[in-house]
C-alpha positions in Angstrom: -123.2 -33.7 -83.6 -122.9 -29.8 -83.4 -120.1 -27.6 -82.5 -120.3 -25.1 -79.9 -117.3 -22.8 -80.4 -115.5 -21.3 -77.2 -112.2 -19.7 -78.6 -113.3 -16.4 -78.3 -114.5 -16.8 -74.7 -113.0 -19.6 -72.7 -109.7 -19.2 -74.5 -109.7 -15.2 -73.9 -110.4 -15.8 -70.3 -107.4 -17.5 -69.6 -105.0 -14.5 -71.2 -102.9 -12.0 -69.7 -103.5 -9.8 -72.9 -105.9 -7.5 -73.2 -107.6 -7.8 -76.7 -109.5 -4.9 -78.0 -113.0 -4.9 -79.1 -111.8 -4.9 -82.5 -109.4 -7.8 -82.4 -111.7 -9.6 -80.9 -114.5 -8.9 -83.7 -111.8 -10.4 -86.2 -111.4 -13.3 -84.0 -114.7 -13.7 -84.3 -115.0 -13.6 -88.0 -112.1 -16.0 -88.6 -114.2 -18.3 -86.3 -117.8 -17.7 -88.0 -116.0 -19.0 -91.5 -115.3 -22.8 -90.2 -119.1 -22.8 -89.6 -119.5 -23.7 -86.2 -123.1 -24.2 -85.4 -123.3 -21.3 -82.2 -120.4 -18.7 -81.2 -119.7 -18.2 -77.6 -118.7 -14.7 -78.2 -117.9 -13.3 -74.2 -118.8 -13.6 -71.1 -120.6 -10.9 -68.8 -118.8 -10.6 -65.5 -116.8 -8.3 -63.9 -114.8 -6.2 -65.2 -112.5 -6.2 -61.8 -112.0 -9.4 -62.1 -112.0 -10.6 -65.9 -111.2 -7.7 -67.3 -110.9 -9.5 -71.1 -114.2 -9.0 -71.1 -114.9 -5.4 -70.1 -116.2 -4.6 -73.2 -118.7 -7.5 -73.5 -121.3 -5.4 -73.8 -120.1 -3.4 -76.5 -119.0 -6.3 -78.3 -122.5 -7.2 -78.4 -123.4 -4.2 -79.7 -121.3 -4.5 -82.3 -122.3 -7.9 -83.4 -125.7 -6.7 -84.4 -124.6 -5.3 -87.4 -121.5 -7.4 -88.4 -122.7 -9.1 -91.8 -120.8 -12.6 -91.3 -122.6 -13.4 -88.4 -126.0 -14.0 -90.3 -127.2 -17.9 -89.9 -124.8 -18.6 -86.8 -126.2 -18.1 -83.1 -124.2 -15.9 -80.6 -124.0 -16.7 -77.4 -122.8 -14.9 -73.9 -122.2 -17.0 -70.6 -124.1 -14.9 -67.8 -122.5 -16.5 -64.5 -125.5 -15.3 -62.6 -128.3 -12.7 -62.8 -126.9 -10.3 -60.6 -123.7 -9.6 -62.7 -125.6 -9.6 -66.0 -127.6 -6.5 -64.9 -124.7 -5.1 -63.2 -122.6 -5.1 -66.6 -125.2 -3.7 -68.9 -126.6 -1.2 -66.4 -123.0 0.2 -66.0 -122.6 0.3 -69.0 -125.8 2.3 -69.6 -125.0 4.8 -66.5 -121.6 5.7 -68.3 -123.3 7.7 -70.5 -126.2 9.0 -68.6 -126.7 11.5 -65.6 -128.6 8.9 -63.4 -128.0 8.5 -59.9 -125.8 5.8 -58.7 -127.7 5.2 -55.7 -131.1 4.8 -57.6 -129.5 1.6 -59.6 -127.9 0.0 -56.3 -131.3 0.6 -54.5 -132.7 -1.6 -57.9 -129.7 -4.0 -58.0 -130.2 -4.6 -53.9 -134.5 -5.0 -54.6 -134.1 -7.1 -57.2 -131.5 -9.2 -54.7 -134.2 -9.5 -52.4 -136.7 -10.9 -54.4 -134.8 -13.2 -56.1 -133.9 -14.9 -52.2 -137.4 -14.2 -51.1 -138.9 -16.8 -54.6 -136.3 -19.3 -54.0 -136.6 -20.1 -50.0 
């Protein structure tokens, strides 16, 4: 048997409060230390409409480094492709000059394609 712990996605979900990144890092930790075999750790959607996990990409950012973490597998739900790239190229164009348009005009391409290989 192996546990798969949710806590710090499914339950965060389902909360009115907003828990910041850093809350959410010790959540983690308390979590690591029953020695589940994977973390679910957040979930990359939109921030519109689950805004718990607005920060999902920094959180993973953050988990790179965070020593308690070593041995146990992280894992993010990714609802579909579309939001995925959406979320981390947002969060790239926050702190860059590129053009809006240019990543709609990719996000809309890559829509295509993806249609065009499953018909």
């Amino acid at each position: 048997m192996k546990i798969h712990e949710v806590a710090a996605r499914d339950g965060l979900q389902n909360e009115k409060t907003i828990f910041s990144t850093d809350q959410k890092m010790r959540l983690l930790e308390l979590l690591a230390q029953t020695k589940p075999d994977s973390l679910e750790v957040t979930s990359f959607v939109r921030a519109d409409r689950v805004p718990q996990f607005a920060d999902a990409v920094e959180l993973c950012h953050r988990l790179k480094s965070a020593e308690w973490r070593e041995g146990i597998p992280l894992v993010g739900l990714v609802m579909n492709m579309r939001g995925f790239l959406f979320n981390c190229a947002y969060q790239a164009l926050k702190r860059s000059r590129i053009r809006w348009i240019f990543f709609f005009h990719a996000l809309y391409s890559w829509e295509i394609i993806c249609r065009i290989k499953t018909r």
